[in-house]
VOGU-3710 file (C-alpha; in Angstrom, 3 decimals, decimal comma):
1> xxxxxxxxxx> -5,815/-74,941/-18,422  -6,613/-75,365/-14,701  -3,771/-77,756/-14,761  -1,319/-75,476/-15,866  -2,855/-73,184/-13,334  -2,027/-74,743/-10,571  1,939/-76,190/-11,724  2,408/-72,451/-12,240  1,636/-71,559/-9,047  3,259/-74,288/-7,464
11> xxxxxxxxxx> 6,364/-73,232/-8,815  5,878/-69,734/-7,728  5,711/-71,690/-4,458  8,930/-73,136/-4,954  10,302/-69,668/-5,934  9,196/-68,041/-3,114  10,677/-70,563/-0,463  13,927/-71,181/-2,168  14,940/-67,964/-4,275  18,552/-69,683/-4,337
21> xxxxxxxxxx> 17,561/-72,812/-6,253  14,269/-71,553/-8,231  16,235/-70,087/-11,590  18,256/-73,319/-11,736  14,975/-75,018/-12,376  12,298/-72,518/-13,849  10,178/-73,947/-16,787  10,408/-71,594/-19,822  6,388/-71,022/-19,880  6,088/-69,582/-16,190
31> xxxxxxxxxx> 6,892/-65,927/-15,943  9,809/-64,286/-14,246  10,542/-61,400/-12,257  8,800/-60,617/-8,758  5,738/-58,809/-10,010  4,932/-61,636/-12,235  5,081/-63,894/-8,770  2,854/-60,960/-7,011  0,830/-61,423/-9,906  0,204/-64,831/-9,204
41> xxxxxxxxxx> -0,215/-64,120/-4,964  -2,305/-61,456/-5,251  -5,689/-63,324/-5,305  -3,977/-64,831/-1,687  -3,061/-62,019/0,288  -5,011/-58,573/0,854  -3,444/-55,612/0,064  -2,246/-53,673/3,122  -3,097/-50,372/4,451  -1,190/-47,300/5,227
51> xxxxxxxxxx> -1,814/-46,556/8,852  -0,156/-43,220/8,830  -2,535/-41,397/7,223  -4,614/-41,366/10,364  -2,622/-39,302/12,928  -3,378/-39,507/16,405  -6,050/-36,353/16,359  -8,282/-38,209/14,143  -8,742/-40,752/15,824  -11,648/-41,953/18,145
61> xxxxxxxxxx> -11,672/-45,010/20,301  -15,245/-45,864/21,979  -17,242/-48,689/23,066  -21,042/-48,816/23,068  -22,578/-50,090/26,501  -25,963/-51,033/27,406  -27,995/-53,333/29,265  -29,264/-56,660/27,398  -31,643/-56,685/24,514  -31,437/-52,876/24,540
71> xxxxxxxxxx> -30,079/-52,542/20,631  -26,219/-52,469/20,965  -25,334/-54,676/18,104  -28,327/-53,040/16,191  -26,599/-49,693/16,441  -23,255/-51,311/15,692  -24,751/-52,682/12,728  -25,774/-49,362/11,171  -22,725/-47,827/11,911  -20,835/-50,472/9,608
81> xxxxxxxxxx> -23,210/-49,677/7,181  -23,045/-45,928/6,859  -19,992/-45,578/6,795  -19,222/-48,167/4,067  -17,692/-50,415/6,212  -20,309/-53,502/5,546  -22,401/-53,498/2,486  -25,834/-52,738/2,969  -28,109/-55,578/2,611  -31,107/-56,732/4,742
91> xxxxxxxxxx> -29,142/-59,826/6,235  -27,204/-57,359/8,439  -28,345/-58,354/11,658  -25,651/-59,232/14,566  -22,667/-58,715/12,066  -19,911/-58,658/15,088  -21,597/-61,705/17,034  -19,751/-64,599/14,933  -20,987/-67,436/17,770  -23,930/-69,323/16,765
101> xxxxxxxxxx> -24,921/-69,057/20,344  -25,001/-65,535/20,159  -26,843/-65,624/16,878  -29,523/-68,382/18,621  -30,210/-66,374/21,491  -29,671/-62,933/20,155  -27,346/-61,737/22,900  -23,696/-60,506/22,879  -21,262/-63,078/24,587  -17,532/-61,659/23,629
111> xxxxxxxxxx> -16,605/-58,145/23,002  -15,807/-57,545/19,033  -14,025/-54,888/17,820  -14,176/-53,063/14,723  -12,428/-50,262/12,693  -14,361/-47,684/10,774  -13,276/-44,335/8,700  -15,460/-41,804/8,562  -15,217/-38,610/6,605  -16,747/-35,799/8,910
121> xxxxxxxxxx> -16,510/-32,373/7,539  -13,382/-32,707/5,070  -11,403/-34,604/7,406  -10,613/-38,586/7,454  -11,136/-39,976/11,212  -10,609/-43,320/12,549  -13,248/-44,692/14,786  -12,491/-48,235/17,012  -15,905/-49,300/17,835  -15,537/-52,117/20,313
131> xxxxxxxxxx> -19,579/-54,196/20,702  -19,842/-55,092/24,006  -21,991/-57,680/25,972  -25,406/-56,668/27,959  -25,720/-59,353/30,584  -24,382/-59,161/34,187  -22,340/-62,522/33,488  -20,249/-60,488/31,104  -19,282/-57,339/32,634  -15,745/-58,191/32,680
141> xxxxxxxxxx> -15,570/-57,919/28,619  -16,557/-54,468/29,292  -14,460/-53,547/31,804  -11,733/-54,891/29,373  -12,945/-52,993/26,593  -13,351/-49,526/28,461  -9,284/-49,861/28,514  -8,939/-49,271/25,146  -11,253/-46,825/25,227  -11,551/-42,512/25,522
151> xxxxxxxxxx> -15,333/-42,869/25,388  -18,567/-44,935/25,164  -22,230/-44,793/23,991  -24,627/-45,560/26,154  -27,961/-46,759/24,361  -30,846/-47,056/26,723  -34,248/-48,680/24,897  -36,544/-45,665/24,845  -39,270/-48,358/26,280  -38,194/-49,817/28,688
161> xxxxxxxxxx> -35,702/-47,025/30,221  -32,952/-46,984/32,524  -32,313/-50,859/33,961  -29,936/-52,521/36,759  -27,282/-52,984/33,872  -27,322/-49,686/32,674  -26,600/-48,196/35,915  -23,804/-50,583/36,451  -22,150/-49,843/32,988  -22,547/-46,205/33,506
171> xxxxxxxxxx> -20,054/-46,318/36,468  -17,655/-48,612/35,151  -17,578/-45,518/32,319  -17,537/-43,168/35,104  -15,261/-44,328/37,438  -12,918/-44,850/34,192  -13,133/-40,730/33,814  -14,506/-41,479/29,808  -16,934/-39,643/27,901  -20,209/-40,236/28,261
181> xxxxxxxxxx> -22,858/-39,729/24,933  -26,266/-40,733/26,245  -28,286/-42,431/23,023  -32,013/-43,184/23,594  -32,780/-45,783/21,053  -36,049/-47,887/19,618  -37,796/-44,422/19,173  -40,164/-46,007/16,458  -41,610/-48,306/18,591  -45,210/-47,634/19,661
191> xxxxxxxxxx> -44,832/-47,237/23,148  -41,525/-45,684/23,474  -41,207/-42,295/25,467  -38,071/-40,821/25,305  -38,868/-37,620/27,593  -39,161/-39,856/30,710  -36,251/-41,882/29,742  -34,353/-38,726/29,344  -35,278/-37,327/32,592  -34,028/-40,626/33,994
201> xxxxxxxxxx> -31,286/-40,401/32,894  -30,741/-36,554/34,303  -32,097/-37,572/37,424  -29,812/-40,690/38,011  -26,585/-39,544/35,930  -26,607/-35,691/35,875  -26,757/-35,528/32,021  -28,442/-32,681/31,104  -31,784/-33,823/28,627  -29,964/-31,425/25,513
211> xxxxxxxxxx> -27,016/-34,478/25,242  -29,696/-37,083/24,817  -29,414/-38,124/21,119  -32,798/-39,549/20,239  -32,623/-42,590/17,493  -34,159/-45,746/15,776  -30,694/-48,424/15,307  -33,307/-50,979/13,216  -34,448/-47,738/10,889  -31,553/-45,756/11,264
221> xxxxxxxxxx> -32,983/-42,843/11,978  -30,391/-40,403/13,352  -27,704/-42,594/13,604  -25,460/-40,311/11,883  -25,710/-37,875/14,398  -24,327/-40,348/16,793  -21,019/-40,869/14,838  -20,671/-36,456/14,818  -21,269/-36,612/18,419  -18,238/-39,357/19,142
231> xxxxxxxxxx> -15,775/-37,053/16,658  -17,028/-34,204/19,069  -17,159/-35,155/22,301  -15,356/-37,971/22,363  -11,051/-36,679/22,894  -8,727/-38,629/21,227  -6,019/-41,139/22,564  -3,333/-39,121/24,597  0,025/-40,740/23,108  2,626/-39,526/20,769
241> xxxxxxxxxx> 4,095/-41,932/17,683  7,606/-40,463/19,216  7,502/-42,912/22,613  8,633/-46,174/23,148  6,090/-48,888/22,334  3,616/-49,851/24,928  0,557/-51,627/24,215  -2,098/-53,301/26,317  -3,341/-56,426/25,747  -7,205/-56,274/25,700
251> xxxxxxxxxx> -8,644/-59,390/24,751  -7,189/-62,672/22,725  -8,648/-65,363/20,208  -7,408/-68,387/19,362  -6,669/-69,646/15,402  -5,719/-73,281/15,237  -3,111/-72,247/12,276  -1,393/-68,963/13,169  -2,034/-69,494/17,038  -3,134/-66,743/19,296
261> xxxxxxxxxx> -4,716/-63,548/17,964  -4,220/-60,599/20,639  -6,234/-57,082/20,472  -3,951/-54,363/21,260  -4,215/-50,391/22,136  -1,367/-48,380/21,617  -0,673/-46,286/24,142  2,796/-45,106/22,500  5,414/-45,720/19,633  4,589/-47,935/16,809
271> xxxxxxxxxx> 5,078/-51,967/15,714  5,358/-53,493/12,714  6,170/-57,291/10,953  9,532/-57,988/12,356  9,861/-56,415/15,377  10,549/-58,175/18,618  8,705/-57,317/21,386  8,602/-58,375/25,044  5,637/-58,847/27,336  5,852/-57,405/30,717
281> xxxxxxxxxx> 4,239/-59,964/33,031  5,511/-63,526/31,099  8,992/-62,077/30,024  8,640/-63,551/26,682  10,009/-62,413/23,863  8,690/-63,019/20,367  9,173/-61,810/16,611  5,503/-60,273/14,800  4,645/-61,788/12,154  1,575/-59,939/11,661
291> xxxxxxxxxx> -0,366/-56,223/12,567  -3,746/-55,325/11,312  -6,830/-54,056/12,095  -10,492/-55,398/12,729  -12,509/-54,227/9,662  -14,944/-56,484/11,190  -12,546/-59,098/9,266  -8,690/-58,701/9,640  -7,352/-56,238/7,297  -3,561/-56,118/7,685
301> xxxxxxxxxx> -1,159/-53,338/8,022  2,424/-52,234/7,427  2,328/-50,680/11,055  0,207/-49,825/13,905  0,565/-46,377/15,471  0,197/-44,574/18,583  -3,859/-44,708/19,129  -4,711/-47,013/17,144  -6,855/-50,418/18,199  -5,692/-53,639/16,029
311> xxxxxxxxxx> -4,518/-57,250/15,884  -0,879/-58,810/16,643  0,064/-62,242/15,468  3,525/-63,267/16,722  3,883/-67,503/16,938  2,009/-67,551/20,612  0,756/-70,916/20,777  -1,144/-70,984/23,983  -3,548/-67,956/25,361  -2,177/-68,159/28,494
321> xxxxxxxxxx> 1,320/-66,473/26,886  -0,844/-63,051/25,696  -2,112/-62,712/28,761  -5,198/-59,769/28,835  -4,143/-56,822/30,814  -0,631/-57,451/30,150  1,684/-54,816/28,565  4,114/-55,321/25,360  7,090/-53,356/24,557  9,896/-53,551/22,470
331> xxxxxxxxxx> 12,962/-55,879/23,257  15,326/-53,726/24,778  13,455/-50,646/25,090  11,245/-51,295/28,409  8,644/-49,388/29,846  6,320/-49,135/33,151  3,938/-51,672/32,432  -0,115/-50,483/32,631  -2,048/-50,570/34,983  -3,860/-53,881/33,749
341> xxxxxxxxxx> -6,762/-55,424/35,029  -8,022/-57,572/37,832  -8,480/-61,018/36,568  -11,904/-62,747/36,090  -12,922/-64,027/39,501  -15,501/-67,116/38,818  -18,351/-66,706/41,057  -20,125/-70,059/40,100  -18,384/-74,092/39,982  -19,713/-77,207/38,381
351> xxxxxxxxxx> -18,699/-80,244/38,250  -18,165/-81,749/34,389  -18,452/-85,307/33,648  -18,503/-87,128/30,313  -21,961/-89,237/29,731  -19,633/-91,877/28,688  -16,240/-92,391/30,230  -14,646/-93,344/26,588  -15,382/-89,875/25,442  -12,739/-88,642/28,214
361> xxxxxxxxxx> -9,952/-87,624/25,650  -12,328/-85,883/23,878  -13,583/-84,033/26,231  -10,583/-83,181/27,296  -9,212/-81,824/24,026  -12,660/-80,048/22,974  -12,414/-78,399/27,059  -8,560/-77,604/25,834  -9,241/-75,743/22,580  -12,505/-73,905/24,142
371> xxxxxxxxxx> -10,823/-72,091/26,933  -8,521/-71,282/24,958  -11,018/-68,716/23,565  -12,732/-68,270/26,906  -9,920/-67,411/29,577  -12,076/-66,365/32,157  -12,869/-70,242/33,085  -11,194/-71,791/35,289  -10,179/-75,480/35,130  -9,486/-78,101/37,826
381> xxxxxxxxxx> -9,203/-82,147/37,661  -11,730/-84,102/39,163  -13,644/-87,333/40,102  -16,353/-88,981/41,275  -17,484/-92,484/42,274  -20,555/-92,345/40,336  -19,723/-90,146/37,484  -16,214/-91,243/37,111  -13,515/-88,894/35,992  -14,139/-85,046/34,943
391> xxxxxxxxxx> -13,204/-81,757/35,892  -14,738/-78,909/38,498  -15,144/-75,767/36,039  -15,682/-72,012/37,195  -17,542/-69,733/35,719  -18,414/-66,065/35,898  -22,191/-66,201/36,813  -25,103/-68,958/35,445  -25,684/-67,996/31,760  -21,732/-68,291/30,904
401> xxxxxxxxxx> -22,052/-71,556/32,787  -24,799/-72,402/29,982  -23,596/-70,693/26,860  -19,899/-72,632/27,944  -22,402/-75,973/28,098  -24,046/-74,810/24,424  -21,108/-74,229/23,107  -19,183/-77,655/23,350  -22,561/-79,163/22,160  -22,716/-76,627/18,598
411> xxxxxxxxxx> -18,890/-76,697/18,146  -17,228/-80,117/19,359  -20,420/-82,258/19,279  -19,647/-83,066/23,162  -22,627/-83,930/25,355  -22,059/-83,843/29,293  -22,868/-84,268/32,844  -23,565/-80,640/34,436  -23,675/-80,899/38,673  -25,334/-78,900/40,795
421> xxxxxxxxxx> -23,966/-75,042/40,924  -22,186/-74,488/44,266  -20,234/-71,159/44,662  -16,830/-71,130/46,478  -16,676/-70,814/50,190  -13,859/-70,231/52,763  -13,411/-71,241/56,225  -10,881/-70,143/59,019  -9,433/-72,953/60,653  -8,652/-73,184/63,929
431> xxxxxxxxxx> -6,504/-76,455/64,513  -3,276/-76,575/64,085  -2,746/-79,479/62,246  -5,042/-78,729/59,461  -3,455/-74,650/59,012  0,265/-77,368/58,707  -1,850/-79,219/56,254  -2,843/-76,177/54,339  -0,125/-73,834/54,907  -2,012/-71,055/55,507
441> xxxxxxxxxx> -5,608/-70,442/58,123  -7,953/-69,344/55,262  -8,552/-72,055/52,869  -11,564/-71,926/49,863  -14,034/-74,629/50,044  -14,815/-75,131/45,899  -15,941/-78,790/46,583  -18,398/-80,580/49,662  -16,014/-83,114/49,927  -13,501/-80,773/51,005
451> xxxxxxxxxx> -15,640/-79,109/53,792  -13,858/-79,178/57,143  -15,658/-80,290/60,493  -17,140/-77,961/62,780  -14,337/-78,683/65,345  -11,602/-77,837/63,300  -12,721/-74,014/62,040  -13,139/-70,973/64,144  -15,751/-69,760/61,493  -17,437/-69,978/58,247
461> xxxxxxxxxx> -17,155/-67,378/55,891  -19,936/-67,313/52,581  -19,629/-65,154/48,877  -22,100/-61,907/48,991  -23,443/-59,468/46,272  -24,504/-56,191/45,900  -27,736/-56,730/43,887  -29,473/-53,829/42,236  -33,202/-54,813/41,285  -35,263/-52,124/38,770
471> xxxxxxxxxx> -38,919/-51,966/38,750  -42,016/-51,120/38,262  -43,515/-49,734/41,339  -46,243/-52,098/42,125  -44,752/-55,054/41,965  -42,263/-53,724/45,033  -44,186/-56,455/47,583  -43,517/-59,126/46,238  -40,299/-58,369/45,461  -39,444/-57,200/49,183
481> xxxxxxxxxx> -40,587/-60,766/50,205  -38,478/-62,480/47,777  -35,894/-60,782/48,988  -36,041/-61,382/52,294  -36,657/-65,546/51,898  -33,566/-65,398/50,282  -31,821/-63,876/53,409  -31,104/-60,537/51,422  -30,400/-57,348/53,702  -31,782/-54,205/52,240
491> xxxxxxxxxx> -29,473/-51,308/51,380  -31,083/-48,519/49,730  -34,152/-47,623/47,816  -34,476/-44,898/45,230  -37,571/-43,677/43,349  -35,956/-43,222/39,321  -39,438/-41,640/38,691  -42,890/-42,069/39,633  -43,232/-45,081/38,060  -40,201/-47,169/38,290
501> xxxxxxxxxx> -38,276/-47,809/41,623  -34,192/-49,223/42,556  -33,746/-51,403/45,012  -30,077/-52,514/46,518  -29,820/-55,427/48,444  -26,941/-57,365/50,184  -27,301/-60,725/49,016  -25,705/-64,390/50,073  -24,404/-65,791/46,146  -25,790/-68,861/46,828
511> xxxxxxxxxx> -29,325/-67,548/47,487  -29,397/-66,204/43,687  -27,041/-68,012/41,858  -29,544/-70,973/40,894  -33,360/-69,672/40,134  -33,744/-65,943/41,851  -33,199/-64,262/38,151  -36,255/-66,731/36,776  -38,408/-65,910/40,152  -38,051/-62,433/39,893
521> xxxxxxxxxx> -38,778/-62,367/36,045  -42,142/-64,118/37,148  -43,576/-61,719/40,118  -42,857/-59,153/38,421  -44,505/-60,333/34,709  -40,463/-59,970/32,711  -40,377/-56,190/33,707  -37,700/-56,182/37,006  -33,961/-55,878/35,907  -31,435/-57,548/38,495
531> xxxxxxxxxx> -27,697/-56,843/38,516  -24,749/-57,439/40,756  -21,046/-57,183/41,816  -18,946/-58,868/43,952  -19,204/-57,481/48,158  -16,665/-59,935/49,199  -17,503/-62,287/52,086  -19,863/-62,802/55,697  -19,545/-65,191/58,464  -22,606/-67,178/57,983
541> xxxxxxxxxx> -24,187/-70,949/59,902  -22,713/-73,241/57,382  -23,124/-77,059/57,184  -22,672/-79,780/55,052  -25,663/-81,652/54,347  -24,908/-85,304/53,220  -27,265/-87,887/51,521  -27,608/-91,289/52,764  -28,585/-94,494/51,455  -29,404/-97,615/53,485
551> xxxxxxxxxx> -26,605/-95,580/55,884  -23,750/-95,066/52,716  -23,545/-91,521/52,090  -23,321/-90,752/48,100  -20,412/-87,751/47,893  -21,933/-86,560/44,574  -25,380/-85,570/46,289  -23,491/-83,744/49,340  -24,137/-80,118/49,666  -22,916/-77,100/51,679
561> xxxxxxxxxx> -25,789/-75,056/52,553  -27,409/-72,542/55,259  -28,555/-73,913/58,937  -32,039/-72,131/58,087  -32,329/-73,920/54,324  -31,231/-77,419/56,120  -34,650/-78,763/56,712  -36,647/-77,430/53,354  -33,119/-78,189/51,078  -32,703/-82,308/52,571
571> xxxxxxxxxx> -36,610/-82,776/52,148  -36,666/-81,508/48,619  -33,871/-83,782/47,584  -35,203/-86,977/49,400  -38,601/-86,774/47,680  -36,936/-86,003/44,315  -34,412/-89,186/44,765  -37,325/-90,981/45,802  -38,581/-90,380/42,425  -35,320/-90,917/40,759
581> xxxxxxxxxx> -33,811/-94,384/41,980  -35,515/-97,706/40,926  -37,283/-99,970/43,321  -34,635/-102,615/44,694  -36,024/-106,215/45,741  -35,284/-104,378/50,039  -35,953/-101,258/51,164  -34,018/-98,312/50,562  -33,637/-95,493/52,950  -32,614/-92,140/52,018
591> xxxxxxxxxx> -32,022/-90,390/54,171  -30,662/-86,262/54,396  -27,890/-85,992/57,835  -26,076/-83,348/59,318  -22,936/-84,965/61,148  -25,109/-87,596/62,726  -28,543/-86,376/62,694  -30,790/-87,688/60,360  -32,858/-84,029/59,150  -35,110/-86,034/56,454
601> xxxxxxxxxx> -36,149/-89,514/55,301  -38,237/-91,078/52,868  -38,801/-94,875/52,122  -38,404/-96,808/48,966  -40,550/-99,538/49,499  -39,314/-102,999/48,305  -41,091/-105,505/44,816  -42,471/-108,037/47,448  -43,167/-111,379/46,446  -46,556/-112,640/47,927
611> xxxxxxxxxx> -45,333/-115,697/49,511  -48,993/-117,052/50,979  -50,223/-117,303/47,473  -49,709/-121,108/47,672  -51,654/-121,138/51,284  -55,247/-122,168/50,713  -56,776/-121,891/54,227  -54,903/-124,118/56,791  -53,243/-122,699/60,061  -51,958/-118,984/60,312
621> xxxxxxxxxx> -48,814/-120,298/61,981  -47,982/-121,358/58,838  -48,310/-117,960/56,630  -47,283/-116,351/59,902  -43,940/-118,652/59,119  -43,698/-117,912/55,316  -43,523/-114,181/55,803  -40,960/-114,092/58,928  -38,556/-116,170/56,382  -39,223/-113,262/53,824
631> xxxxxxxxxx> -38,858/-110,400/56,285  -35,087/-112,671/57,437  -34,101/-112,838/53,553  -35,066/-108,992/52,812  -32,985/-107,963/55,986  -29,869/-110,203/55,075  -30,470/-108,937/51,644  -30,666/-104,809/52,358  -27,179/-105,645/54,482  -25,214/-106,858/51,492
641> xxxxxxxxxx> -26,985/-105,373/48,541  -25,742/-101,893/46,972  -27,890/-99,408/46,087  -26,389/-98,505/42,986  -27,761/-94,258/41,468  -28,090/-94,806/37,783  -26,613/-91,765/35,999  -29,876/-90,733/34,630  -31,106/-90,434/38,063  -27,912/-87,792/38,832
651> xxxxxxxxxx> -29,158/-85,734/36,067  -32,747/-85,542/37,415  -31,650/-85,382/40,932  -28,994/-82,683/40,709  -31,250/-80,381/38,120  -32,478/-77,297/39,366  -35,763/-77,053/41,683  -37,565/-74,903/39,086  -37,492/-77,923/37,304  -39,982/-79,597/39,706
//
């Protein structure tokens, strides 16, 4: 039986690809006609919905913001579930994040969207609920998602209250002109106190206390309310079905079979399978082969309308080609493109090495197919004496730097060499020859090894933040000091209430981009919140701080740093290599230099041979003789031997100083 099972369908197959030739050779047992053939599809392909039903008045688009760990994908979650959109089982925990690193460490990496209806009063709506990440790393998946957006929920833990990323999500929603519902959540807990967190939030965002909307996401105690409040107060989409197609391009995934996946909002007309549509900013044209929506799994569609939030499939075969922000219309029919969005600007760059150099092409390919699905890295070739070939990788802030690391470990079984963070500098040259070389007077300093000399640049110029710290008052002391040893200028300081204080500080990025999150955490016992955004760039002392050994400076250990940090930063990394690099049969000096001042040294002492063992009594001119040939041989010997780093030592050396 399961033979004939599968001959029947494989000439159903045959049918279907070539109708012309199929009744010439049909076998008298398989049945005819197409709904026999649907018959035998219909376990394959989903049946597809009827968008129309959902005109543009019933329909809300919204996004829920918050900062980390404060219940976002909890509150998704229950959402799903009441409105029938998940079934409702107790293993409904972090249903958008599909990563495994977002599963591990329980935080949201990518934005996920997802389409719910909701019957509210006798009418059907259509809710696009887009989860977004909590960590300052990932604020540009928010920004994206407030595009396709009219409104957002903004869940603050009724605990812990207002934090540094909740302020900086509320303006991104503010500055975007979208409505605001304020949600206090994790009311069951034992020490929650919503009535402070709500005058927080009146004091800091002007929300009167009424529009608080008190609930428990893990309970679900009034999360229902929530969904009357975004019908409500939350206007829909301002588009008519009538226009011209225009959609924006919000975020893209990448499917090894069908190629790239692109989110869409429609901001006018309508698409469907067959269409061919033009984007804006590449100029391609392709045919769709597929619309949907997110149901949290693709459910697809004749046609998308005019408000509505879905999927596009249309043969793109590299990411790069949907590019987010663009704009799509309809060949022939083109429109003013949207407004788009400024593109990720990586704040942090590592190098990337394989452990082994054999596992290049691999490497390679896994890097390939993974930014594919993360476009906000940025790629560059590189190499290295020691390391061998790799690549210098940018990413948006330390975490993505790590979940990027976890993530070719968990899903291409690649293990790797990670160097030292360094953010990207710039320098204004002042010789001529070099501005030739360059073409232009500003250039960005990514690598050491590219850092001009002193001579040639009129000035240095270093990355600086805007850092918001929230806290408990009496831990503000330590937290001043901190602030200052990391050369931090102070901006502004606002009581929230009598307990909990803001700070804003201008900060260097390369004071906090390595341990100042971890430092804070610890003076102030987990409870101090730290966010920032970009403040563009200072003149600062810069130098490059080189690492010698026996005089041979090793490029991979070369930093750019402050003038102040010199001293401490070159003493640090000479004891720690000190530690790191095997005893030789000489001496080794490392050494840390500035140009040609040596800042630091320490001394690897040489194995030493005791030559006057054999020397039972007898004159000292002769053991005085015995060592002065040893001393001869070690000199001759430290001349022509290399001191070569084993990788290991790399590792060790270039690891963070928290490590210590």
């Amino acid at each position: 039986m399961a033979l004939a099972g599968r001959t029947a369908a494989w000439w159903a197959r045959l049918r279907s690809l070539c109708p012309a030739v199929a009744p010439l050779c049909l076998p008298p047992w398989l049945p005819a006609g197409p709904v026999a053939c649907e018959r035998l599809y219909s376990s394959r392909g989903k049946e597809k919905l009827d968008m129309l039903m959902y005109p543009v008045e019933s329909i809300r688009n919204f996004s829920i913001i918050a900062h980390v760990d404060h219940g976002k994908s909890t509150l998704a979650d229950r959402l799903l579930e009441i409105t029938g959109t998940i079934a409702k089982t107790d293993r409904n925990k972090q249903v958008l994040d599909k990563l495994q690193v977002e599963r591990e460490r329980g935080i949201t990496v990518k934005a996920q969207s997802a389409s719910i209806f909701y019957n509210h009063e006798g009418v059907n709506y259509l809710l696009n609920l887009i989860d977004t990440p909590g960590h300052v790393d990932f604020s540009y998946e928010v920004s994206r998602s407030l595009s396709a957006c009219q409104g957002v929920i903004l869940v603050v833990d009724a605990n812990e209250g207002i934090q540094a990323q909740t302020v900086a999500n509320f303006y991104l929603a503010f500055e975007a002109q979208l409505a605001i519902i304020p949600v206090i959540n994790k009311i069951d807990l034992k020490n929650a106190d919503p009535e402070r967190v709500e005058k927080q939030i009146e004091k800091l965002f002007d929300i009167p206390v009424e529009e608080c909307v008190r609930i428990s996401a893990k309970q679900g105690t009034n999360v229902e309310k929530v969904l009357q409040k975004v019908i409500e107060k939350i206007p829909p989409p301002q588009c008519n079905t009538a226009d011209p197609l225009k959609a924006l391009v919000f975020d893209s995934t990448f499917d090894h079979y069908r190629g790239v996946i692109a989110n869409i909002a429609l901001f006018g007309g309508e698409i469907e399978k067959g269409h061919k549509i033009v984007f804006a900013h590449t100029k391609k044209r392709y045919e769709v082969n597929e619309v949907g929506i997110l149901t949290p799994n693709e459910q697809p569609t004749h046609k998308l309308y005019a408000g509505q939030v879905g999927y596009l499939i249309a043969g793109m075969k590299e990411v790069t080609e949907a590019q987010i922000g663009d704009t799509l219309f309809l060949y022939k029919q083109p429109v003013e493109p949207l407004p788009g969005f400024k593109s990720a600007k990586p704040m942090v760059f590592a190098g990337m090495y394989p452990v082994d150099q054999t596992e290049y092409n691999n490497l390679k390919s896994a890097l390939e197919r993974l930014t594919l699905n993360d476009s906000s890295v940025t790629v560059h070739r590189d190499s290295s004496l020691a390391l061998g070939a790799g690549w210098r990788l940018g990413f948006l802030g330390l975490l993505h730097m790590e979940v990027f690391n976890q993530r070719l470990e968990q899903e291409y079984n690649m293990s790797v060499i990670l160097t030292a963070p360094t953010v990207p500098y710039k320098a204004i040259l002042s010789s001529e020859k070099l501005i030739k070389e360059y073409g232009k007077a500003e250039i960005t300093i990514i690598n050491p090894a590219q850092f001009p000399d002193k001579l040639s640049v009129s000035e240095y110029l270093e990355p600086t933040v805007l850092g918001t710290i929230v806290t408990p008052h009496e831990y503000i002391g330590k937290i001043i000091t901190l602030c200052q040893d990391r050369r931090a200028v102070q901006k502004d300081m606002l009581y929230i209430d009598e307990r909990r204080v803001m700070l804003k500080y201008l900060f260097p990025l390369n004071e906090i981009v390595v341990d100042f999150y971890d430092a804070l955490k610890s003076l102030s016992s987990g409870y101090a919140s730290f966010d920032y955004e970009d403040a563009g760039y200072q003149a600062a002392d810069l130098i490059k701080m080189d690492i010698l050994l026996n005089g041979n400076p090793v490029e991979e250990l070369s930093t750019i740093i402050h003038n102040d940090k010199a001293y401490a930063t070159g003493k640090f990394l000479c004891e720690r290599l000190k530690d790191a690099i095997p005893r030789q049969l000489f001496e080794i000096a490392i050494q840390a230099a500035i140009g040609k001042k040596i800042i630091a040294r320490e001394t690897l002492k040489a194995y030493r041979k005791n030559v006057v063992a054999k020397c039972y009594g007898g004159d000292i001119t002769r053991r005085m003789k015995l060592l002065k040939r040893q001393a001869e041989g070690k000199k001759l010997m430290r001349k022509i031997g290399n001191v070569e780093v084993p990788k290991d030592a790399f590792i060790r050396v270039l690891k963070r100083q928290t490590d210590k």
